[in-house]
VOKEDREN-429453 format. One line per field, with one value per residue (C-alpha): residue number from 1; residue in three letters; y, x, z. Coordinates in Angstrom, 2 decimals, decimal comma. Layout:
BEGIN
resi: (NUM_...);
resn: (ALA_...);
Y: (Y_...);
X: (X_...);
Z: (Z_...);
% end
This chain:
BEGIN
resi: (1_2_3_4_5_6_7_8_9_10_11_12_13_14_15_16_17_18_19_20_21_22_23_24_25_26_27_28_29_30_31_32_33_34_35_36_37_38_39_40_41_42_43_44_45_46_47_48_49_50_51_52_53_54_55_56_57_58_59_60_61_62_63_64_65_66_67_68_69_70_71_72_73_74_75_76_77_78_79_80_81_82_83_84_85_86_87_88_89_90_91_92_93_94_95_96_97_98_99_100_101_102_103_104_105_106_107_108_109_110_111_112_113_114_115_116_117_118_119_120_121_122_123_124_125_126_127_128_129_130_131_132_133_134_135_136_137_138_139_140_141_142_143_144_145_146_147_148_149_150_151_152_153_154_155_156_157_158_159_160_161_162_163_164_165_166_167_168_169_170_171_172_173_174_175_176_177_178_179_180_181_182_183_184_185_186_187_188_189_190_191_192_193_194_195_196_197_198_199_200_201_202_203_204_205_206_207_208_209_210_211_212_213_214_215_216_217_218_219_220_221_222_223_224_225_226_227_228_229_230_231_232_233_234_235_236_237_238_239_240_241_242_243_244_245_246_247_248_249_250_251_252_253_254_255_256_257_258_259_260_261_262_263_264_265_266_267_268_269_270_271_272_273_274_275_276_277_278_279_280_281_282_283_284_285_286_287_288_289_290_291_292_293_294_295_296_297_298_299_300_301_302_303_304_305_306_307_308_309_310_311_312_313_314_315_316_317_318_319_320_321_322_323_324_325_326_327_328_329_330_331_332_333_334_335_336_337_338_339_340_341_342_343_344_345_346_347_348_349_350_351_352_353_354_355_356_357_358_359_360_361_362_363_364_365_366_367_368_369_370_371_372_373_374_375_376_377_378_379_380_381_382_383_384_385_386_387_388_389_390_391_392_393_394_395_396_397_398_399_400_401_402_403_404_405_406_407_408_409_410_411_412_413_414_415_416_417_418_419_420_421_422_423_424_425_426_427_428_429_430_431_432_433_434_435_436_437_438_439_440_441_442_443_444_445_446_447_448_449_450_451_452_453_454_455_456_457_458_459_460_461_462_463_464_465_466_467_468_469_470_471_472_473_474_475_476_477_478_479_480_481_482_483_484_485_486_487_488_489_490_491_492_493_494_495_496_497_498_499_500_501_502_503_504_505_506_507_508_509_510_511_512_513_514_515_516_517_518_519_520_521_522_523_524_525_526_527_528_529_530_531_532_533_534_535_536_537_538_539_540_541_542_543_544_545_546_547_548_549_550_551_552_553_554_555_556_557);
resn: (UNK_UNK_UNK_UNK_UNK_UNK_UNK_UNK_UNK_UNK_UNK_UNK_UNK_UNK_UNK_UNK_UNK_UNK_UNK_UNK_UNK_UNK_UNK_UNK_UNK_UNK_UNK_UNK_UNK_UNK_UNK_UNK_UNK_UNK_UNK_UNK_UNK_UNK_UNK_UNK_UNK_UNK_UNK_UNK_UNK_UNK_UNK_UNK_UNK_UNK_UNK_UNK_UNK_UNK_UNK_UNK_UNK_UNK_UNK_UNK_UNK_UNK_UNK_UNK_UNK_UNK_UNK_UNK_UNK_UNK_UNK_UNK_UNK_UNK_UNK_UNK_UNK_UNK_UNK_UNK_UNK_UNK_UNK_UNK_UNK_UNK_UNK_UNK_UNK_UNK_UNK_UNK_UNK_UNK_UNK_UNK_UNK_UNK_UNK_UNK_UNK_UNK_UNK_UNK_UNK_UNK_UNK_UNK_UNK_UNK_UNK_UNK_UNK_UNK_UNK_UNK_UNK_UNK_UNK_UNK_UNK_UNK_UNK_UNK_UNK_UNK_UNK_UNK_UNK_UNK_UNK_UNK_UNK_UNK_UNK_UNK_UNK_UNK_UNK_UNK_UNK_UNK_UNK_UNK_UNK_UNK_UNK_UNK_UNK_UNK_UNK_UNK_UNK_UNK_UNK_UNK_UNK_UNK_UNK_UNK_UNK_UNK_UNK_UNK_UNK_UNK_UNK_UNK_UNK_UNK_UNK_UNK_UNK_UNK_UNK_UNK_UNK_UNK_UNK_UNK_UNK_UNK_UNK_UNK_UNK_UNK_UNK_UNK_UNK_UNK_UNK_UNK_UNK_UNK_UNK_UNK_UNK_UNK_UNK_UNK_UNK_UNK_UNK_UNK_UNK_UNK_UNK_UNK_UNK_UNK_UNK_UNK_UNK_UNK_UNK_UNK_UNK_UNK_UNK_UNK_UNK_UNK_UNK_UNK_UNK_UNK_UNK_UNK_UNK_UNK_UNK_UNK_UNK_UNK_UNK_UNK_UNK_UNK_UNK_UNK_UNK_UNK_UNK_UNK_UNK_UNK_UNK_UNK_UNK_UNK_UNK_UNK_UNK_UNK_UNK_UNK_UNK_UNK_UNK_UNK_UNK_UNK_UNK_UNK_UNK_UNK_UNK_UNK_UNK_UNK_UNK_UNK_UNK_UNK_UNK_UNK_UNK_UNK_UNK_UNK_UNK_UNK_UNK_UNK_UNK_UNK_UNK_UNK_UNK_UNK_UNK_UNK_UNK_UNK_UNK_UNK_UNK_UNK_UNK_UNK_UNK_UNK_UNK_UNK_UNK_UNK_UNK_UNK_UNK_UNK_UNK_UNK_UNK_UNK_UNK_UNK_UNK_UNK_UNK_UNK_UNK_UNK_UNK_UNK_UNK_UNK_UNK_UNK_UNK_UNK_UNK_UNK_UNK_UNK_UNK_UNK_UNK_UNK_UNK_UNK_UNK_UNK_UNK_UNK_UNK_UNK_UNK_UNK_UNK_UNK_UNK_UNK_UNK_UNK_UNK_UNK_UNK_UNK_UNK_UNK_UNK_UNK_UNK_UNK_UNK_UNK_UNK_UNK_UNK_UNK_UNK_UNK_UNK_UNK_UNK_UNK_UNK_UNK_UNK_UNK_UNK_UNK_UNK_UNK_UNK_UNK_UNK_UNK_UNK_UNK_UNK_UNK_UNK_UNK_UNK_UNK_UNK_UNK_UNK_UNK_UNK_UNK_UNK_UNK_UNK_UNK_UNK_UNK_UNK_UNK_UNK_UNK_UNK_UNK_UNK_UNK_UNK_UNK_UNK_UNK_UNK_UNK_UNK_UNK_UNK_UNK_UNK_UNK_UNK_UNK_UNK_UNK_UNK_UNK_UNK_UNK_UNK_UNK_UNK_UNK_UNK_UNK_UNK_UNK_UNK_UNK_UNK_UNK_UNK_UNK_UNK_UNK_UNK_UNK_UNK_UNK_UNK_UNK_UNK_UNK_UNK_UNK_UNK_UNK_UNK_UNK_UNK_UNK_UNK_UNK_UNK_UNK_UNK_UNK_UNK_UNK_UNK_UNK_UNK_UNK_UNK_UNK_UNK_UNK_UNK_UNK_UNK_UNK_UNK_UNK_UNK_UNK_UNK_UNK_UNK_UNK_UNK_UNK_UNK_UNK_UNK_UNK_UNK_UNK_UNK_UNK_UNK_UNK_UNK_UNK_UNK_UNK_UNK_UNK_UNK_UNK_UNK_UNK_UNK_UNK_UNK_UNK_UNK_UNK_UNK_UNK_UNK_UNK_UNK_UNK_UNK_UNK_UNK_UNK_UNK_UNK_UNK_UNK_UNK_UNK_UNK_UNK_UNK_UNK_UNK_UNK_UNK_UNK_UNK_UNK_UNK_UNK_UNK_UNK_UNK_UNK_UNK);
Y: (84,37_88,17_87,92_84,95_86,94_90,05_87,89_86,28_89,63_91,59_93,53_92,99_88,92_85,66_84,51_81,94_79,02_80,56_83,88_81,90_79,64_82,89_85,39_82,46_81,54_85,12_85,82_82,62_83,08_86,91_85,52_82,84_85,62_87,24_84,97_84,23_87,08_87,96_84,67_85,28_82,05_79,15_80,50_77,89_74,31_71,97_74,41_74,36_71,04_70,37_72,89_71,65_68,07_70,16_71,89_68,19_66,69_68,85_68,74_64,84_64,20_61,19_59,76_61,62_61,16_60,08_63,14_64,59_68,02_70,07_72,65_74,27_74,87_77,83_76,26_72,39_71,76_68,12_66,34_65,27_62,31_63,58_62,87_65,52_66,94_69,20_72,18_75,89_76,98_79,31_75,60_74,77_78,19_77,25_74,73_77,25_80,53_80,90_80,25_83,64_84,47_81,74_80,92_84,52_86,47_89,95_89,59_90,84_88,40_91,08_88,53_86,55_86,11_86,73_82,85_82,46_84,97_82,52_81,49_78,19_74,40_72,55_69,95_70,46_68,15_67,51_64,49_64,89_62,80_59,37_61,64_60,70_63,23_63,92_67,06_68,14_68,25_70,13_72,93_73,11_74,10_78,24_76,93_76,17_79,97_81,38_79,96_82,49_83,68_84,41_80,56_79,91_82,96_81,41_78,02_79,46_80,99_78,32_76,47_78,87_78,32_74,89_75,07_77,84_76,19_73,26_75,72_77,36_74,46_73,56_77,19_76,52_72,99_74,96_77,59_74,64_73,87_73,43_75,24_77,33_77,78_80,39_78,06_75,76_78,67_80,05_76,67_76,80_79,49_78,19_74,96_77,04_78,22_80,73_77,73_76,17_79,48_80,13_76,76_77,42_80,26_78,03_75,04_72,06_69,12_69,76_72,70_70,80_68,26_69,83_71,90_69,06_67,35_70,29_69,82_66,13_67,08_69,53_66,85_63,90_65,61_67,52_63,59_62,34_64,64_67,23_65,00_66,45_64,04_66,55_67,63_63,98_63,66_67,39_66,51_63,17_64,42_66,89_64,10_62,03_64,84_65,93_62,19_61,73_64,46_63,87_60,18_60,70_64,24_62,87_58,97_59,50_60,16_57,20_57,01_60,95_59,61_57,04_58,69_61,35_59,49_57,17_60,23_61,65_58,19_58,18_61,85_61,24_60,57_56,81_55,44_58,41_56,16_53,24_55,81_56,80_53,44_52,40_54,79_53,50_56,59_55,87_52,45_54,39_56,67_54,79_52,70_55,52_56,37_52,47_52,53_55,87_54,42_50,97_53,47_55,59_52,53_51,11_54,06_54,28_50,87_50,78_54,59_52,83_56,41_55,67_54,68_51,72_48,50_48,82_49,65_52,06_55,46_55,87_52,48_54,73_55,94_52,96_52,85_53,86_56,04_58,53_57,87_59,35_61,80_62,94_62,91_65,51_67,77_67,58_71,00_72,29_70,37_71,91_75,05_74,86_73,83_77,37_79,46_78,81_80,09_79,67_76,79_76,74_79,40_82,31_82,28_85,32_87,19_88,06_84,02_84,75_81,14_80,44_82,39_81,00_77,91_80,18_80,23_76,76_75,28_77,81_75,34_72,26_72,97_74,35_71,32_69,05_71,02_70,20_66,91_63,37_60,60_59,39_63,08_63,91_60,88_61,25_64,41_63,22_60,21_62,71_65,08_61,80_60,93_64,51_63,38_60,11_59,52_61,57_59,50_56,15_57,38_59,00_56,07_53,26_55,14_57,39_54,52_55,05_58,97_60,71_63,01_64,36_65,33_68,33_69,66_70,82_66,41_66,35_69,36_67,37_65,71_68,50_70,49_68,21_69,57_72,76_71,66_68,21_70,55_73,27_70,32_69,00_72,65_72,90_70,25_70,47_72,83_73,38_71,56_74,77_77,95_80,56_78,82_80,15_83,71_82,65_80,28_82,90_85,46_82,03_82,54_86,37_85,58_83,06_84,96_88,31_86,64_83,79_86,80_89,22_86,64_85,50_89,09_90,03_86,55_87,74_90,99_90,17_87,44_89,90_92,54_90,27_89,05_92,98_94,61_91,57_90,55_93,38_95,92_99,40_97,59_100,21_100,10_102,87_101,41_97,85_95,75_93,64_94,18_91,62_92,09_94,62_96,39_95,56_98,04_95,92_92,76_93,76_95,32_92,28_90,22_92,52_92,27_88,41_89,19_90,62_88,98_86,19_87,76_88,84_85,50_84,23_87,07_88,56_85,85_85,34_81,97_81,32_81,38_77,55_77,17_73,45_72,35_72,86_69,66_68,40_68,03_65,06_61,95_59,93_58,61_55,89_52,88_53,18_57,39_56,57_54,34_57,19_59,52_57,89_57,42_59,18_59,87_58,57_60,80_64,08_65,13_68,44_69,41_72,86_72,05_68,80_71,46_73,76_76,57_77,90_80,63_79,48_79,65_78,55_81,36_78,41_75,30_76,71_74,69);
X: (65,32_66,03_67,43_69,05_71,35_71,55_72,99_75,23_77,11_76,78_80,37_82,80_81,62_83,44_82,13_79,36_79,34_75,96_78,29_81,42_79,20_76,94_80,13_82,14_78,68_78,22_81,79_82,73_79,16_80,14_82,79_81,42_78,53_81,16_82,75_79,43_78,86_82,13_82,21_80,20_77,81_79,76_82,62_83,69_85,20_81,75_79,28_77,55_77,18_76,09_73,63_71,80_71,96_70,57_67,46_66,70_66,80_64,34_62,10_62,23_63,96_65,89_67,04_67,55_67,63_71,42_72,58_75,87_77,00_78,86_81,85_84,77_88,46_89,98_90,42_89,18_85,72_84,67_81,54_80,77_78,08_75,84_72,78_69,75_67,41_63,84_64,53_64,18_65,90_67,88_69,99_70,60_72,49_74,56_77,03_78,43_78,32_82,11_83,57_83,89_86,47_88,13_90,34_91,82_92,20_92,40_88,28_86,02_83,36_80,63_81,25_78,94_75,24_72,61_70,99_67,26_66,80_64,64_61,89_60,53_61,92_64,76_66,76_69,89_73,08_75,17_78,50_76,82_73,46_74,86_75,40_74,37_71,37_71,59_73,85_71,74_68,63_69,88_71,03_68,51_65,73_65,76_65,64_61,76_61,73_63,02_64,07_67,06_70,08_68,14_67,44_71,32_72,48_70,23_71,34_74,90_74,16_72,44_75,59_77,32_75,05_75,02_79,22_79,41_77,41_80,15_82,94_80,93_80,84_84,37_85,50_83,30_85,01_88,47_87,28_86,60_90,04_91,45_94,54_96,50_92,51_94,00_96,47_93,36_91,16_93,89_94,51_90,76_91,37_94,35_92,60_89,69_91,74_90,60_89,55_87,41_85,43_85,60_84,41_81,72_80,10_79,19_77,20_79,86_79,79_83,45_82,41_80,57_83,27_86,21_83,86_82,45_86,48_87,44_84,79_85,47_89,22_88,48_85,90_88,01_90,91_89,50_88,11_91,56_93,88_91,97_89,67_87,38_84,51_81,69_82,24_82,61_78,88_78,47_81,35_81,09_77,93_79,55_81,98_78,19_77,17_80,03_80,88_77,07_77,92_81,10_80,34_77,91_78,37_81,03_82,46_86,01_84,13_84,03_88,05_88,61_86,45_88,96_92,26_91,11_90,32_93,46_95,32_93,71_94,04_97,99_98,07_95,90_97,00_97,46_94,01_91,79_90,81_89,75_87,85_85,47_84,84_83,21_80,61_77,22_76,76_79,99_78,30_74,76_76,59_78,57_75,85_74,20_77,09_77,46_73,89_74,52_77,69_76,09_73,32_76,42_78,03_75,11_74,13_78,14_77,72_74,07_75,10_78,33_79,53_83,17_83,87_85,86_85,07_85,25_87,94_90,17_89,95_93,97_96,01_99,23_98,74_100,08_100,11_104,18_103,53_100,56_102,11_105,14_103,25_101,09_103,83_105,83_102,49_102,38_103,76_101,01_98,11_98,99_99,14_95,51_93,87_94,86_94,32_93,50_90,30_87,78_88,70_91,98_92,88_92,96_95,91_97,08_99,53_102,62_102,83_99,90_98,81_102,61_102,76_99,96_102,25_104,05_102,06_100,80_104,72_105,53_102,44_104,17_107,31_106,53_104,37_107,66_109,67_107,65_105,71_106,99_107,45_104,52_102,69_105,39_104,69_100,99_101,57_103,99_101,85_99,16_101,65_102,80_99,17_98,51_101,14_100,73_96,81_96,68_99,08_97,87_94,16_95,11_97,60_94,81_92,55_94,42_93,81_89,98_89,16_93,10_94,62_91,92_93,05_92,63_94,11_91,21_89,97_92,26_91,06_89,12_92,34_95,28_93,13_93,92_97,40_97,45_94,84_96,80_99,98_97,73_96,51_100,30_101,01_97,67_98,95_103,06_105,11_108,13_111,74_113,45_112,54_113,56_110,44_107,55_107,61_107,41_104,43_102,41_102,59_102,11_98,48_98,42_100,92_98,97_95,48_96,97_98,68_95,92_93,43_95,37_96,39_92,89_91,60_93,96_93,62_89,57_90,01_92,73_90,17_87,19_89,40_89,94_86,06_85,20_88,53_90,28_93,96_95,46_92,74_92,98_93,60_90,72_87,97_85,57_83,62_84,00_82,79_81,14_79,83_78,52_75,26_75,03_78,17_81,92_81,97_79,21_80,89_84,28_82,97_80,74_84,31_86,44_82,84_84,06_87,62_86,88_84,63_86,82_89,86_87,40_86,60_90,39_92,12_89,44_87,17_87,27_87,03_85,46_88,24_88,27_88,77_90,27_93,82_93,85_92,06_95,04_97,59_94,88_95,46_93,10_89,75_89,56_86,99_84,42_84,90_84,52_80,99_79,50_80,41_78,74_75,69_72,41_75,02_72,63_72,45_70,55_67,54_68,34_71,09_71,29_71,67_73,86_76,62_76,63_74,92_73,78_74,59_76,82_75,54_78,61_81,90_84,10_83,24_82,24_79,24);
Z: (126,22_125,87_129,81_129,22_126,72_128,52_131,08_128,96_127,48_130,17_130,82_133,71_134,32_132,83_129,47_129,92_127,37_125,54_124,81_123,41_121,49_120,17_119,18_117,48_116,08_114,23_113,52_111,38_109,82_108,96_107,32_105,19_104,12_102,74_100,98_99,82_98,58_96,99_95,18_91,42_91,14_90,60_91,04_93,36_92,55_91,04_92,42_89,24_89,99_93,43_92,87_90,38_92,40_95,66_93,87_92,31_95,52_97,72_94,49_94,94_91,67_93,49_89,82_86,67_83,17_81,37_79,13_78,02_78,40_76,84_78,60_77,56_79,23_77,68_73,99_74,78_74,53_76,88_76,37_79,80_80,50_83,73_84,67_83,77_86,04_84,76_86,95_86,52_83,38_86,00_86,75_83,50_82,90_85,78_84,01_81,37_83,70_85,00_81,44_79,97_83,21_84,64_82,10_82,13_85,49_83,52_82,89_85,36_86,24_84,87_81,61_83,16_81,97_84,30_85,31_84,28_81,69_79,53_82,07_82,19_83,20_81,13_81,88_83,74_83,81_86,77_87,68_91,35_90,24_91,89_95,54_98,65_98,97_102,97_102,20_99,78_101,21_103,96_101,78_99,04_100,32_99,62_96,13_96,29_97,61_94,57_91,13_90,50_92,02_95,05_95,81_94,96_97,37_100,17_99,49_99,91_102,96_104,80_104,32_106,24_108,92_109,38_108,98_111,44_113,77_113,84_113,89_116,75_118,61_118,50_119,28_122,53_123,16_122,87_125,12_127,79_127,87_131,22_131,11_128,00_125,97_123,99_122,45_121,51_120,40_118,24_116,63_115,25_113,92_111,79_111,08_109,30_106,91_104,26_101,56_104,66_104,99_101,20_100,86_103,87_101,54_98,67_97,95_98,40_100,64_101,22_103,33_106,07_105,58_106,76_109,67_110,97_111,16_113,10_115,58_115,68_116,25_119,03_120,72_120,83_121,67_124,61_125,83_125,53_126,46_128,53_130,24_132,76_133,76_134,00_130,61_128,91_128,20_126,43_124,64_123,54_122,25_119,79_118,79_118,41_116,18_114,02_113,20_111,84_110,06_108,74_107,86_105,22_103,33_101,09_100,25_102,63_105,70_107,57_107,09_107,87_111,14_111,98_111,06_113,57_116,23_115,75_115,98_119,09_120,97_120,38_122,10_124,30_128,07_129,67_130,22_129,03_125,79_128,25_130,37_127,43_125,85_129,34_129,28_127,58_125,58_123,39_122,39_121,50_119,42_117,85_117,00_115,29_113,20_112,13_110,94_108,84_107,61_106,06_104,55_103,26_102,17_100,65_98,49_97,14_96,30_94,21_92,18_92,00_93,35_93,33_90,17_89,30_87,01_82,92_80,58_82,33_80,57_81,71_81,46_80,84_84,60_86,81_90,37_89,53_87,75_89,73_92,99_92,16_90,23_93,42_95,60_93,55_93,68_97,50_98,39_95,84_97,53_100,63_99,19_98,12_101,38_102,32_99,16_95,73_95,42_92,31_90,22_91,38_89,01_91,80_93,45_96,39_95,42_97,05_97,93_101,31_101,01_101,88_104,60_106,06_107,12_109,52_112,34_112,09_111,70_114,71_117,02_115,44_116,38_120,34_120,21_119,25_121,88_124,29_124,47_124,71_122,45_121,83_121,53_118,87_117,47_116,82_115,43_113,17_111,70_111,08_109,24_107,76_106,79_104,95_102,45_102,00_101,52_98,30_96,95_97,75_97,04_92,77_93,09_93,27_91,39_88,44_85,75_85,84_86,68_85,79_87,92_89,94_93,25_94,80_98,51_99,49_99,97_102,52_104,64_107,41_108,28_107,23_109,98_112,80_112,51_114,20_117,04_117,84_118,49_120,44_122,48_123,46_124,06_126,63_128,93_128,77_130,75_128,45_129,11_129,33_130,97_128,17_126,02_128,62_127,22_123,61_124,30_126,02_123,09_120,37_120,78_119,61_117,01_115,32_115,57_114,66_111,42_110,57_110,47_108,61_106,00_105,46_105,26_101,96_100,35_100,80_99,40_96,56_95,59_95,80_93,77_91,13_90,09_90,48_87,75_87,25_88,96_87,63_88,42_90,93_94,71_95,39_92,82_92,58_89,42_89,74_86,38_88,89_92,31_94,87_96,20_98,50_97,12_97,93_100,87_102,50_101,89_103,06_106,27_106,92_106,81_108,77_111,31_111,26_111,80_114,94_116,86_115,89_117,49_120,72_121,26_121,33_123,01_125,49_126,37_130,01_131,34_135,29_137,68_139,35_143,09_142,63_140,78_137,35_136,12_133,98_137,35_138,79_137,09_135,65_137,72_138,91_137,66_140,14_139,53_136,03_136,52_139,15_136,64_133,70_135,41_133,55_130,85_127,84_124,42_125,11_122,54_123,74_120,91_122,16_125,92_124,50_123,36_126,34_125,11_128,01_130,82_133,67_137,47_139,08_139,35_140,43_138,44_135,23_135,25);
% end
């Protein structure tokens, strides 16, 4: 193994698949540690929650016990019904914790009681009891290790494993790219926006959510636009696995699933979609993922996990009334799949969420510039879609739950965006010369700006737990410090932001001997059945997404 990887990074030779996959691997992982660590405990939307459902499930506490808890908002105390779990008393601090400094961004989060003073078990409430308990298990196990903050922290960070392993995986399908990858590796950069890696460093289901999307997108759209028959199986594999994924961790899935691949289909080139659907593999994993789904369904259905039926708690809130309600709060969803960190109440200053958009409208609109009708189409239904589903989905539902809705629901589609445009952009030579030299710098423009942006919405966020919003930019006695100090934690991110940038701006891909692979049209059927031959699922996951050295200089595989 150790010569396997000294192979892999050694200087002067074209990046093998196993060094993409590795680098992208520790860099978004760097990252979500960080925000890990920078985040106080449940200091991230419902984390109190999910927690407390994740330690219950590995314990095998399947079904709990009804009780009502009590929380405050600023002056407005709600008695919520949840259902109770007996856990360490540690969890049952956990609902309460943020209160003292959420509310007001002048207070430090040093407010803050310490979780599991009081030893002992008592019983701890949570609204994520009726859950489907696949996520959970996953990312609860550290808490058998420890029955403090050190189970929590460790449940945080094998979160950020499991979501930078997805993020890893896509980076590695953009790499793959036949022609313009830095346009595709820059655009997963933009689709993991600060809230996905913010989100990637706690305990949400969100967070493997939205990573798992982006590897769908980059998957599907590689099969349908860039398609390259020796990479179909590998890649129809990640689809295989990010879908399984995707389907279950929260109740949207299965639609996120098919908006995406809807999407990719209508971008894709003339016959690639019919190409796919005739190899076997397609059928076995799409079997798998219909089986998952009727569990998924199934489980919604008996813990009645979407609500509905009874009195309505909101008859005031028509259809009328919350669509048009939603749709005026559109610009502020958006806003917070980029940036509003905590419980929405820690916002970047200087407007850096805003700016965010730049770089991602700048892809949209090459993208527009350049690729037909039906490319600019796709991209605009999904743009379309980003704005509408909220307010069809609080629409149809406001009467029963209220105004719930937050941007971050939408992130596993909203991050199809900038990878659908870099994927036009890959295979389109631009209408008019003078556009060639401002396409070639888009990729360094986007990383440079995506990276910088994220790193001060990190810090101002940091800043603000450890003095408050309006604390010293540089504190030298923080009220609070994460653990391991805020000069480890910032370095560990700024370790992220560049390996991040290596991987996008001096990764070297194999130079091929034969035409670029998007100039030869589409195989033909009989191409298509030799190709597909011995194409059934691999049990090898790790050889299944390419992580390994290349041997050939000219193929790249």
């Amino acid at each position: 193994m150790r010569g396997r990887l000294a192979a892999a990074f050694a200087p002067g030779i074209p990046w093998s698949p196993l060094r993409v996959w590795l680098t992208a691997f520790v860099a978004f992982f760097a990252l979500a540690v960080a925000w890990a660590l920078a985040s106080p405990l449940t200091a991230v939307p419902d984390e109190n929650q999910h927690m407390i459902k994740a330690a219950a499930t590995v314990r095998g506490q399947l079904h709990g016990t009804p009780i009502t808890v009590i929380t405050h908002n600023g002056p407005v105390t709600n008695h919520l019904p949840t259902t109770g779990y007996r856990l360490p008393s540690a969890y049952a601090d956990l609902v309460n914790l943020h209160e003292c400094y959420f509310a007001d961004s002048t207070v430090p989060a040093s407010c803050a009681k310490n979780p599991g003073a009081q030893p002992g078990v008592a019983l701890a409430g949570t609204s994520a009891g009726a859950n489907n308990p696949l996520y959970y298990l996953a990312v609860g196990w550290p808490s058998l290790l420890s029955d403090g903050p050190f189970g929590m922290y460790g449940m945080r960070v094998v979160s950020a494993g499991l979501c930078s392993a997805m993020l890893a995986s896509a980076v590695l399908t953009a790499f793959q790219w036949s022609r313009r990858r830095r346009h595709t590796l820059a655009a997963v950069l933009a689709a993991a926006t600060p809230m996905v890696l913010f989100l990637n460093g706690s305990v949400n289901p969100n967070s493997l959510e939205a990573s798992s999307a982006i590897l769908l997108w980059a998957a599907v759209l590689s099969l349908l636009t860039d398609p390259q028959p020796g990479r179909v199986p590998r890649l129809l594999t990640r689809a295989g696995l990010a879908t399984l994924t995707l389907v279950p961790v929260r109740q949207l899935g299965p639609a996120w699933a098919l908006v995406i691949v809807v999407c990719a289909a209508l971008a894709g080139r003339p016959g690639a979609l019919r190409a796919v659907l005739r190899r076997p593999a397609v059928w076995l994993w799409s079997a798998a993922v219909g089986a998952v789904g009727l569990g998924c369904v199934a489980w919604s259905a008996k813990f009645n996990v979407l609500g509905g039926g009874g009195t309505p708690a909101h008859p005031e809130l028509t259809f009328t009334v919350a669509a048009e309600h939603t749709l005026g709060q559109s610009i502020g969803y958006l806003r917070q799949m980029v940036g509003y960190f905590g419980w929405l109440d820690v916002r970047p200053p200087y407007h850096l969420e805003a700016l965010w958009f730049v770089p991602v409208l700048a892809l949209i609109a090459a993208a527009c510039a350049v690729g037909k009708v039906r490319e600019t189409a796709a991209l605009a239904l999904l743009a379309f879609s980003v704005i509408a589903i909220p307010v069809l989905a609080q629409g149809r539902q406001a009467q029963g739950l209220g105004y719930i809705w937050q941007g971050r629901y939408l992130l596993a589609v909203a991050a199809g965006l900038p990878l659908l445009a870099a994927a036009i952009l890959a295979k389109m030579e631009p209408r008019w010369p003078g556009l060639k030299a401002p396409l070639a710098r888009l990729p360094l423009a986007v990383t440079g700006s995506t990276l910088l942006l994220g790193f001060l919405m990190f810090y101002t966020t940091l800043r603000r737990y450890a003095v408050g919003a309006h604390g010293p930019w540089i504190p030298l006695r923080p009220a609070w410090s994460p653990p391991g100090t805020m000069v480890l934690v910032v370095t560990l991110y700024l370790v992220g932001v560049g390996l991040a940038a290596w991987v996008v701006l001096g990764s070297r891909a194999p130079r091929r001997a034969e035409p670029a692979v998007d100039e030869v049209e589409i195989p033909s059927p009989a191409e298509v059945a030799m190709a597909a031959e011995g194409t059934g699922v691999s049990a090898d996951v790790p050889a299944a997404l390419d992580v390994q050295p290349q041997i050939s200089a000219s193929g790249g595989r």
